[in-house]
N, C-alpha and C positions, 0 to 999 in steps of 0.2 A: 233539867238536870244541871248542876252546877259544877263548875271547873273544877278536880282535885290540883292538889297542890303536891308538893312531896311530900309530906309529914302528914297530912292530913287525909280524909276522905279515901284512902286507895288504902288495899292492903297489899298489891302484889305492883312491884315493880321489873319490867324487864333489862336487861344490860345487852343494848344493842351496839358491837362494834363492826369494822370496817366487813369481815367477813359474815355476818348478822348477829342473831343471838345467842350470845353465850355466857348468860346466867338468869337467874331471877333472883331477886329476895322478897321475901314472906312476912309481914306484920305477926307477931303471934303472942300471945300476953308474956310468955318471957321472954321476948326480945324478937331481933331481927332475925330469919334464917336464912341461910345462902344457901342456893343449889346454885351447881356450876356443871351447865351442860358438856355430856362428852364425860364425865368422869365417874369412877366409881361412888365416891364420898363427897358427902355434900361438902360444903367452903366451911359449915359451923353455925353459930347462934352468934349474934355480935348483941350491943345493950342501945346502937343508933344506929339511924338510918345512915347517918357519915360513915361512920365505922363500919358497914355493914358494904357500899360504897365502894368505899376504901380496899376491902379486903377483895371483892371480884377484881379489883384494876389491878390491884396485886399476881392475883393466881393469871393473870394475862400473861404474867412474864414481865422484864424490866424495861425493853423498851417500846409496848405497846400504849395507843394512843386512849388516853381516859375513853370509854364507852359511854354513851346516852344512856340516860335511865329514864325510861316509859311507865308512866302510872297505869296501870290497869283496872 
């Protein structure tokens, strides 16, 4: 089996921070989708995995530390 990367090989990646995980995003042919654990409504569809990223460290709150993101 060969290493995924971020971009490549993996369609689900988890956002694991200090309290554990608290989101995923989703490969999906139109874009990236965010679920954010704990809430009614997903985060949304972003068009890259930065921007996809970007918007869970967002929904953290502003002075929450960037999360890891785990390929799956």
């Amino acid at each position: 089996m060969t290493n995924n990367t971020m971009t490549t090989g993996s369609t689900t990646w988890v956002a694991v921070g200090p309290a554990g995980a608290v989101g995923s995003i989703h490969r999906e042919p139109d874009g990236f989708h965010v679920e954010l654990f704990g809430r009614r409504s997903t985060g949304g569809v972003f068009p890259s995995l930065g921007s996809a990223k970007s918007a869970v460290h967002a929904a953290m709150g502003p002075l929450a530390d960037r999360p890891e993101f785990r390929a799956h």
